[in-house]
N, C-alpha and C positions, 0 to 999 in steps of 0.2 A: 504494500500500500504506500503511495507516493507520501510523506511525510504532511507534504503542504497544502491534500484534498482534507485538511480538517477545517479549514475555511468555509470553502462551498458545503461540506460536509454539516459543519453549526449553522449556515446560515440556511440549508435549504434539504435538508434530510427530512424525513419526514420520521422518520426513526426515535428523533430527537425528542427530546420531552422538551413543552412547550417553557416551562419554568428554567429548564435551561438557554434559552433564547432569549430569556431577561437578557438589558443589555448589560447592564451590571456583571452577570453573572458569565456574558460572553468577553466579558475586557477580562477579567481575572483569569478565565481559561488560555485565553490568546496571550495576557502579560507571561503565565506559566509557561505555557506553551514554549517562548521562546527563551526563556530562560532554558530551558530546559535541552537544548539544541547546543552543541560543542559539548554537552558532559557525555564521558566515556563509561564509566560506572555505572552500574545497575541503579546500585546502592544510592549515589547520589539524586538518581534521578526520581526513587522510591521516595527521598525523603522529602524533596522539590514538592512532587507531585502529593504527599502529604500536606505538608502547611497549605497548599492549596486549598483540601479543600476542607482542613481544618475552620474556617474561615465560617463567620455567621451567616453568609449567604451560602450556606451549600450544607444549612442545617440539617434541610428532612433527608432521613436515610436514602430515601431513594435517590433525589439528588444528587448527595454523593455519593453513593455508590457510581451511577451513572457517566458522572464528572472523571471519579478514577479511571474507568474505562477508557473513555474515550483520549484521555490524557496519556494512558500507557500503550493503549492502539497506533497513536499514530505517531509517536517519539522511537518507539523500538525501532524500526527503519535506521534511526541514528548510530546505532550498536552495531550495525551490520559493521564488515569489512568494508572500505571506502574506495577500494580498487576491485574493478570488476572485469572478467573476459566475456564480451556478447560477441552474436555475429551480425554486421551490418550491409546491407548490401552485397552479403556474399563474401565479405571478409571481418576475418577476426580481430574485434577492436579492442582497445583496453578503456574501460570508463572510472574515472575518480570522481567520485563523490565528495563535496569540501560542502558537508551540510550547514556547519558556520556561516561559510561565505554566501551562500543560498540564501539563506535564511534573513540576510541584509535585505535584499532586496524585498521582502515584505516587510522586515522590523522597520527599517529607517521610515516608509511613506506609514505606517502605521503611528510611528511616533508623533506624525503632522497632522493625520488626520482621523487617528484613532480608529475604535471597533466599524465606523460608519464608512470606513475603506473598503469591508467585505459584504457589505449590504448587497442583498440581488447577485452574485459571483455566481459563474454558470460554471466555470474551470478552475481550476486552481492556479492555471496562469495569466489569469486576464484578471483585471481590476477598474472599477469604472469610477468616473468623478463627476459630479459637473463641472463646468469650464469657471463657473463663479467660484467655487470652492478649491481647485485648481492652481489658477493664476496668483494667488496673493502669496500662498507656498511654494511657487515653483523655486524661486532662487535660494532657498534655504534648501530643498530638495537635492538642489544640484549641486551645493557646497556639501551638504553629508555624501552624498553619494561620488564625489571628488576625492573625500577624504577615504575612502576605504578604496578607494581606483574602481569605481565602478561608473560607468560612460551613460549617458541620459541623452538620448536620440529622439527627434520631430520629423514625423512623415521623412523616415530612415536619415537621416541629417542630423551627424553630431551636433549637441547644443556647446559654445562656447563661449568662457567669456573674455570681457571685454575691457580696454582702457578708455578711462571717459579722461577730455578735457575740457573743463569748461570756463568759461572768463567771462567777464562783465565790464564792459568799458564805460563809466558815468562822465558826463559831461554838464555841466551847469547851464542849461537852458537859459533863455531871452528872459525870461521872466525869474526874479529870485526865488520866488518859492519853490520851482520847478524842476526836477533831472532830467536830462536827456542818457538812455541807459541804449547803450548798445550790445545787448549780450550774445555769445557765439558758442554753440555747443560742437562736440567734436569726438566722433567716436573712433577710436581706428584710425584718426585721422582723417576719418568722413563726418564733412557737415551735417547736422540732423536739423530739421527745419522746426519750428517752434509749431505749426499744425501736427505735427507725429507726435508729439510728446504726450496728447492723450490715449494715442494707440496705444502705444508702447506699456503705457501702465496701464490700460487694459486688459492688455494680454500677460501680465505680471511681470514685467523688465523684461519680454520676450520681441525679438527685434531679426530685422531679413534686412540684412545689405551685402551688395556684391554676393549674392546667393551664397549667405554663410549667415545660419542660424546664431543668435547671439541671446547673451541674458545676463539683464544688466543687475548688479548687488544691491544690496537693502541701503546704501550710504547713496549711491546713484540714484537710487530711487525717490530718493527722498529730496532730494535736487531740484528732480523734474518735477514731484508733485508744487515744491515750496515754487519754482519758476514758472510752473502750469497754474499755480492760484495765481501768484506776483504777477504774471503775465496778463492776465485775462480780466485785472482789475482797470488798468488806464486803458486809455486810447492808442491801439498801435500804427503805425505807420513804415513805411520802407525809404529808405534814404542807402545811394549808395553798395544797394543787396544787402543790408544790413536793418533788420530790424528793428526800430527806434521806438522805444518803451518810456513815456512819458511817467514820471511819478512825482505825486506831492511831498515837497522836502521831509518830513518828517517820516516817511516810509521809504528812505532810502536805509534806514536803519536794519528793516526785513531784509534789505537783500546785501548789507555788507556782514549781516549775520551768518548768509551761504558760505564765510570764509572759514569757517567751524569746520566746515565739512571738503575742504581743499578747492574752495570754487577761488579763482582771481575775480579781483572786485578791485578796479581801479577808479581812483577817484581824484578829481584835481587838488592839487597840492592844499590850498585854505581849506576845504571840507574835509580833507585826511584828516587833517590837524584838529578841528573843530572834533569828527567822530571820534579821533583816538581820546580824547577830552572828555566827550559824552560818556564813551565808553568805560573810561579807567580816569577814575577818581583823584589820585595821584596825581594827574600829568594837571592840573587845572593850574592855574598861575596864582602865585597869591595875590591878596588886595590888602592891602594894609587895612587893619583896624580902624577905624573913627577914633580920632584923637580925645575927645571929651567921653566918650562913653564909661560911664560910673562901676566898672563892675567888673570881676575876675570872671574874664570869658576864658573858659578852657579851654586847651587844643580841638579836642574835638569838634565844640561850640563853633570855634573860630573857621575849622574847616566848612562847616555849615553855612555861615557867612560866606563863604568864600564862594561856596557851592551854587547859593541863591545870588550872589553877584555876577558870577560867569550867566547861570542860566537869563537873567533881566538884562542883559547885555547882549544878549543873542535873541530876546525875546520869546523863551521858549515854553514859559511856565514850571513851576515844581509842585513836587507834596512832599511837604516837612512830617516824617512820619515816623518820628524817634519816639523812643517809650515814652508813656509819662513821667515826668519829672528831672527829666534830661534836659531842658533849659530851651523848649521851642519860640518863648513868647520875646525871650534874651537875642534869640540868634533871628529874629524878626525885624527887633526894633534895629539892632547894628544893623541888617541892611538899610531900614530906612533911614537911621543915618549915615553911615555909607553914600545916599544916593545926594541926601542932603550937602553932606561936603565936598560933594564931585570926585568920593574914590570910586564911585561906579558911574558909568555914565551910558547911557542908549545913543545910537547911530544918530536918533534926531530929538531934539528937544521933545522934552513932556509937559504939555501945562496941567495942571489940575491938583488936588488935595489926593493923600494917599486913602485907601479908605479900609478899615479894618471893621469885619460882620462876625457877630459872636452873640453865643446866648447870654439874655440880661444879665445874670448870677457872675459874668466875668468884666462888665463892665468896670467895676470902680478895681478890677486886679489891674486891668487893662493901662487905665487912669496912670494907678496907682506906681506899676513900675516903668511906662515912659516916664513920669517924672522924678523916678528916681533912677535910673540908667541912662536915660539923654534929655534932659527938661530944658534942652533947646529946640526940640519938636512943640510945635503947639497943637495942642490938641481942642476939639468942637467935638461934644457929643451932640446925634440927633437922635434923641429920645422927646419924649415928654411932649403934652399936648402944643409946647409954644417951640417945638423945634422950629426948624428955620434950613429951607434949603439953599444959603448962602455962604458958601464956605470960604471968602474972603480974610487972608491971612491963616487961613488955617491951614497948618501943614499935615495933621494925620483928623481926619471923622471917624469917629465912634457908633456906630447901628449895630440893632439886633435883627436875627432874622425874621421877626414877624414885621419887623418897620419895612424891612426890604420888599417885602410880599406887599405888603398892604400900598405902601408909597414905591412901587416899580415905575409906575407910568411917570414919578419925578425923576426920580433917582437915577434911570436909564438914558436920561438925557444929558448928565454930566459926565465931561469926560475927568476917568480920573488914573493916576500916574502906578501905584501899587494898589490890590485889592488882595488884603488876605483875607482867608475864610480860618476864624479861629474853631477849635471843637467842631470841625465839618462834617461830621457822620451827621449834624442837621440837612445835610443836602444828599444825604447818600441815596433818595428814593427821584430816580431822574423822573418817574412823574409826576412828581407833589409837585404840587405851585410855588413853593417858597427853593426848589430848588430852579424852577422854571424863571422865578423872577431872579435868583442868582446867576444865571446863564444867562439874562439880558442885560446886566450891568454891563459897562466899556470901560476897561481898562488895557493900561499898555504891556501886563502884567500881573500877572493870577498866580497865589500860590494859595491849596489847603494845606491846611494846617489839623495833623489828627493823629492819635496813637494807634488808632483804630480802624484802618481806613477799608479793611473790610470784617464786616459781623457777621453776615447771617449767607449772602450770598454772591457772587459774583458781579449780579450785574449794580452792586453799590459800588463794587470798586471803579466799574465801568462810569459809574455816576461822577464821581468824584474826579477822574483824570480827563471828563471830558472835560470836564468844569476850566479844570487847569490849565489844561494843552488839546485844544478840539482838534474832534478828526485823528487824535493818536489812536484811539482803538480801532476806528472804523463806525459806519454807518449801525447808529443803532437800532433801525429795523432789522439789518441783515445780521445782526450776531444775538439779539434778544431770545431768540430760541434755544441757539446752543448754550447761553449762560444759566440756563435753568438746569441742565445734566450738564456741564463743564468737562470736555475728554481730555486727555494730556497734553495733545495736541492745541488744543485751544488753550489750555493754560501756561500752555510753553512761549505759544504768540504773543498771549497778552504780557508775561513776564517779561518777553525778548524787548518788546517795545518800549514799556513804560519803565525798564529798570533806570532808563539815565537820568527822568525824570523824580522819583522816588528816592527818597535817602532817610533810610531808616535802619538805625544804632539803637543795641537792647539796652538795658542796665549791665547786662552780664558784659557786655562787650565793652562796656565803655568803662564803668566806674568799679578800676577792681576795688576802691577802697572802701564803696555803698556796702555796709552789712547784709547778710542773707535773709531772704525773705523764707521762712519757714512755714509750710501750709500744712494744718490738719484735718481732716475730715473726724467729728464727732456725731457716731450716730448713735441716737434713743430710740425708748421703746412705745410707743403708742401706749396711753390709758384704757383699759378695756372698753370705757365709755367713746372713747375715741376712735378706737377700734371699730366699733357697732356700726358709728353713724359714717365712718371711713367708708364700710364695705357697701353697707347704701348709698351713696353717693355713688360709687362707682359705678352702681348696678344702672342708677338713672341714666347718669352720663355718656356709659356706653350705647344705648339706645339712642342717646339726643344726637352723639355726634354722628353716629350711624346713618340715622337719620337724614342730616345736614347733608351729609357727603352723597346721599340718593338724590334728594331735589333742592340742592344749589350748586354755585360754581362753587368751584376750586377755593378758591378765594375768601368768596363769601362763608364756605363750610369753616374755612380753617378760623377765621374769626368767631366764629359760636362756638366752634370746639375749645378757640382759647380762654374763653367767657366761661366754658363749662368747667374748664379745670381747672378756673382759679377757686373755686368751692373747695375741692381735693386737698389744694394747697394752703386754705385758709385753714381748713381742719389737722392740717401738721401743725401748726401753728398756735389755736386754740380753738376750740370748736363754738368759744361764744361770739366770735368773728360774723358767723354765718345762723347762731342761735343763742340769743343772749342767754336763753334757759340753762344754759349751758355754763355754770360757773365756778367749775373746779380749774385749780389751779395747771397752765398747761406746762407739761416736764421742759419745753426749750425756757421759757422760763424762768423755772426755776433753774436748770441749769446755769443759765445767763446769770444771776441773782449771785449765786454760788461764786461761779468764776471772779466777776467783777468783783464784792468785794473784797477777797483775796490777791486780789491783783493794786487796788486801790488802798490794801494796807502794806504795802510792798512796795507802794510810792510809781505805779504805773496809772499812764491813761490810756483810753481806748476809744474805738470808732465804733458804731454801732448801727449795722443798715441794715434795713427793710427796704419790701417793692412797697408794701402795705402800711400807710398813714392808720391807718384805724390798729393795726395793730401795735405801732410805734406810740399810741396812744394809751393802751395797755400796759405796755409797757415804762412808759413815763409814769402812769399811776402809782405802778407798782416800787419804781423810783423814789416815789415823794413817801411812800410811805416805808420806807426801809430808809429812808434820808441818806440816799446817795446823789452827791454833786452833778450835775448836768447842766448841759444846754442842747438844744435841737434846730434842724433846719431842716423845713422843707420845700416843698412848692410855693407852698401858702406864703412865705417867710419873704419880708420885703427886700427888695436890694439891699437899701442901705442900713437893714438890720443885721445883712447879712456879714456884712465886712465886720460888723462890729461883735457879733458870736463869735467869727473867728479868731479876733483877737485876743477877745478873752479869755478862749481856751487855749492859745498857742502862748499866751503872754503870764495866765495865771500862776501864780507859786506852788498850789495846790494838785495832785493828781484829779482828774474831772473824766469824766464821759462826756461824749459827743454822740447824741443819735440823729441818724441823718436817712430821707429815705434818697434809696437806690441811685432814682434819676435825677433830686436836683443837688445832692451833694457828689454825686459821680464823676464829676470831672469841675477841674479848672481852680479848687481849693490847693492848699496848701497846709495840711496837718501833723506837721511831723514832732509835732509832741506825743505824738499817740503812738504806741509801738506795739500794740496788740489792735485786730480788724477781727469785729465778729459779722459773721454772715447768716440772720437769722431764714432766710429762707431761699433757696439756691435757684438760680434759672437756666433756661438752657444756653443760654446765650455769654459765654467767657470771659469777650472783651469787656462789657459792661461791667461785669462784676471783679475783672483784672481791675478796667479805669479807676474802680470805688478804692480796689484795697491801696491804689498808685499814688492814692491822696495821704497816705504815711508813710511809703515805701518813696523814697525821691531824695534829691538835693538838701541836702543839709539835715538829713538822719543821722543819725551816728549810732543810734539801735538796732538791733537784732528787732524785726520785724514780723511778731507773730502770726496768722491769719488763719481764724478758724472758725469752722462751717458747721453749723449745729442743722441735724439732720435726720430724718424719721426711716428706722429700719423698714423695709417692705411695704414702700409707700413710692409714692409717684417721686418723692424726692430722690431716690435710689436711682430710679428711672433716670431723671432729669440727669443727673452727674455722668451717665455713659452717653446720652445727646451732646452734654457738651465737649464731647473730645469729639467728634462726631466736626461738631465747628472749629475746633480747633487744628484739623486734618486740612479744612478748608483752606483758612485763615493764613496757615504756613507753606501749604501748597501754592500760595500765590504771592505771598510777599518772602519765602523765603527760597521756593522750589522745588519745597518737599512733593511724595507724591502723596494724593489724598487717597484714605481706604477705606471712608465710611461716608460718601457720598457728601451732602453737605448745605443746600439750599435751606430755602426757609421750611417749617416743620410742614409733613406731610399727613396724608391717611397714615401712612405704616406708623410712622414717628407716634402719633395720638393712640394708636393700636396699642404697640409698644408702653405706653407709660402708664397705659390701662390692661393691661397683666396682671 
């Protein structure tokens, strides 16, 4: 029996038991199978063929019994003697069997495209594919089967391969914004025309010139596909039999990236220099410092300055996107002074007032440290009902984002010289109106500003770099789709572009002298009482959202589902949240209670956040009557009360607590009296809850920085904590290059499934 009819033999015997044609249980036989091929021994083959079908899928006896069979039917063939005398044609021939080397030629195409290679096999030497499934493997095919010397023939015509040359000649167009790209492909030394190039990966790098079968590698290929997208984006034209590829200066960056992969990429001498610049951080020129600026700017700092003065000098746009508390608001104001004393200058004069958008809560910081790091800038806030759109002698304007929204139709008609967007995850939703009216302001000059520049899903980051540098992602109808499932590929684009824009430094990286922030996760036990009306809740919930997800959008479902499981999360928390009837004391609570004051007689202070006011208000009760020191902020909490909490607790003698919720103490404070962060109730969302703890963990710490997460065993909070690595896969996938492994957009059906387990 020929060894290799055990193919056609599992796929189409009729002999076979059906349960053995599982596919499962046909990949384990065929992995066996050829394991089993070069052993000489009985013995070893005996014990191969054991662990097989020792195995849970070849539990019922008969199954394996069956398994064994056929496993030792058609491997004994291999024990035979390998040298044989037949008669051929009338003469006596000698035949050697090399069942090893046999055996490649079904292991190797098996390894590619697994048990579905033997589907429908009528012989034991024929194998069928479709040409879709086919092509994408062929050039991997043809390197394994090179490596062991085995030859891969097209309608009888060796396949071979090839030497690519390819080059790109750029030329600086009539127009400055413009390339003129002349690129030249070259296989063999034969021209390939730029209409072949989608053939060609068509058929899987499979190519006919001068009647010689060719196939091109996975690094070639990848050439033509980035120069078959590159290509097909501008308007082409012919000059000279050369193909002249029009592109917008800012995507010339796509294709001096083809130099990764051995492409030549020529470009006139001034744009070398400017991309090697863009490129490599290092090569940037320095700018002297501002002579009056009040403050020890660090190295890094000063690189930062340095960074935003090349980029407004070329008028390219940035996002200042260093951790919190790394000094973004420092390395802002030196550019604008900087631009003030003429160490930075633009190709043509600028008229207009610089203008800085930031939420209210950071206004009087804002204020506060231009005039004390350059109080040669004057500053005009436009707040308050008698604002005034005249910015006459004012060097830098002060708005929030909701003035910008509400006052665009003014505001857009001033031109004005720097626009930063301070804490800009306010814009990260490109169809809100407040990010809409941000994208109609004019300036000569846009940089965000944010530690966070992406949270939840791609297309905020998308948001945000339009903001700064338009047209660097591309058209956002045409990528809105893929940023919902984000492939590698698209996250390699958006990286490759936007990285010379983007400069963002951790803590870790920068401050070795910043103490370590130490995180603990503390979970408790549910009250039996809590327990009860826990498991009710769930029951309702999983119906409602169920519900939603049948008759509404996407969209709309995911917001009722988030409405329903904030009940879930109110009941970790205390269950008189959602039923006042409910007034036993709840364990995070009291835990908190515990902690603090122990911590508070040991002469520490701490931060203490909630999503949930009504709960922070519980909390504060519970405060007043244990007469533990506090102050609190929240939403409610006016501006200029706000400056002045802060001071109190950063300035007091005393150890104190600070309870603050979530969103309006989350960013743009300054708390580093605090060196312990509790986090009464966890979300899935990372950054947010990083920004909160970043407001102790910063500049001018000199403590060991505790942070810890009070947490309900076998509850949605449990849940919630393996969501947010989920975002964090996201998050680094695209601002650092990791690869993501657990998907990543905003929360879905599965996700709400999932935390309802």
């Amino acid at each position: 029996v020929p060894i290799f009819r055990i193919f056609p033999f599992l796929e189409r015997a009729k002999t076979v038991s059906s349960g053995l044609k599982a596919k499962k249980r046909r990949a384990l036989l065929y992995d066996t199978f050829f394991q089993l091929i070069g052993h000489q021994k009985p013995t070893d083959i005996r014990k191969l063929v054991k662990a097989c079908i020792a195995q849970d899928e070849f539990r019922p006896f008969k199954l394996k019994a069956e398994a064994e069979q056929i496993l030792q039917r058609f491997s004994s063939p291999a024990l035979e003697p390998s040298v044989r005398l037949v008669i051929h044609d009338g003469h006596w021939c000698v035949v050697m069997n090399d069942w090893a080397k046999e055996a490649l030629l079904y292991a190797i195409p098996y390894t590619l495209w697994g048990p579905s290679l033997f589907e429908g096999m009528m012989e034991h030497d024929e194998m069928s594919l479709p040409l879709t499934n086919l092509y994408p493997l062929l050039p991997e095919l043809h390197a394994k089967l090179q490596e062991v010397g085995i030859g891969l023939f097209y309608q009888d015509q060796p396949i071979t391969t090839s030497q690519w040359d390819c080059s790109i000649d750029a030329r600086r167009a009539s127009s400055i914004d413009w390339f003129e790209l002349r690129p030249e492909l070259l296989c063999d030394g034969v021209r390939i025309e730029a209409k072949d190039i989608e053939k060609i990966l068509e058929r899987g790098g499979m190519m006919e010139a001068d009647g010689i079968i060719r196939i091109v590698d996975q690094n070639t290929q990848a050439i033509l596909r980035a120069f078959a997208f590159l290509s097909n984006k501008p308007s082409m034209e012919h000059r000279e039999q050369k193909a002249v590829v029009r592109v917008p200066k800012l995507q010339i960056l796509d294709w001096v990236a083809l130099r990764k992969r051995g492409v030549t990429v020529i470009l006139p001498p001034a744009d070398e220099a400017l991309i090697n610049r863009l490129l490599h951080f290092d090569q940037i020129e320095p700018i002297p410092l501002p002579h009056v600026v009040d403050a020890t700017v660090r190295p890094y700092q000063q690189e930062g300055y340095q960074w935003l003065g090349f980029l407004y000098q070329h008028r390219l746009g940035a996002c200042l996107a260093d951790d919190m508390g790394l000094g973004k608001t420092l390395q802002a104001i030196c550019l604008l002074a900087g631009i003030k004393e003429g160490l930075i200058t633009s190709p043509e004069p600028i008229q207009g007032p610089h203008l800085v958008v930031l939420p209210p809560s950071l206004l009087f910081n804002w204020e506060h440290e231009i005039s004390r790091f350059y109080p040669s800038l004057t500053v005009q806030s436009y707040t308050g009902k008698e604002r005034r759109s005249s910015f006459a002698g004012a060097d830098v304007v002060l708005t929030t984002y909701g003035l910008i929204r509400r006052d665009i139709a003014i505001l857009e008609k001033i031109p004005f010289n720097v626009i930063l967007f301070d804490e800009a995850q306010a814009v990260k939703n490109i169809v809100a109106r407040t990010t809409g009216a941000a994208r109609r302001l004019k300036g000569y000059f846009k940089c965000v500003m944010t530690g966070t520049p992406l949270e939840n899903h791609v297309g905020e980051y998308y948001a945000l770099m339009d903001l700064c540098v338009p047209g660097l992602l591309g058209d956002y109808e045409e990528i809105r789709g893929k940023m919902k499932a984000p492939s590698p590929a698209l996250l390699e684009t958006i990286m490759q572009r936007s990285r010379p824009f983007v400069l963002r430094r951790t803590k870790s990286q920068i401050l070795k002298e910043l103490p370590p922030k130490i995180e603990t996760d503390l979970y408790l036990e549910l009250t039996d009482r809590q327990k009860s009306l826990y498991q009710q809740t769930v029951t309702k919930i999983r119906s409602t959202i169920a519900a939603a997800y049948r008759s509404q959008t996407p969209a709309q479902a995911r917001i009722i589902a988030l409405t329903a499981i904030l009940k879930l999360r109110q009941i970790c928390l205390s269950p008189q949240l959602i039923s006042p009837a409910h007034t036993e004391f709840s364990p995070k609570l009291e835990c908190l209670l515990d902690r603090l004051k122990e911590l508070l007689d040991e002469g520490h202070s701490a931060l203490v956040f909630s999503q949930f006011t009504s709960f922070l208000d519980i909390v504060e009760q519970a405060f007043d009557a244990h007469e533990i020191p506090h102050v609190r902020l929240d939403g409610s909490t006016p501006t200029p009360t706000r400056k002045k909490l802060v001071q109190a607790f950063q300035e007091g003698a005393s150890p104190s607590i600070f309870l603050l919720s979530l969103k309006a103490g989350g960013q743009g404070l300054n708390l580093t009296k605090a060196s312990y962060v509790f986090h009464l109730d966890p979300w899935w969302n990372p950054a947010v809850e990083n920004q909160a703890s970043d407001r102790a963990h910063r500049i001018g710490q000199t403590q060991n920085v505790s942070i810890m997460r009070l947490l309900m065993r076998h509850t949605i909070e449990e849940k919630m904590m393996e969501l947010k690595q989920k975002k964090l896969d996201l998050y680094h996938a695209v601002l650092e290059g990791a690869t993501p492994h657990g998907g990543g957009a905003s929360l879905s059906q599965k996700d709400f499934d999932f935390l309802l387990e």
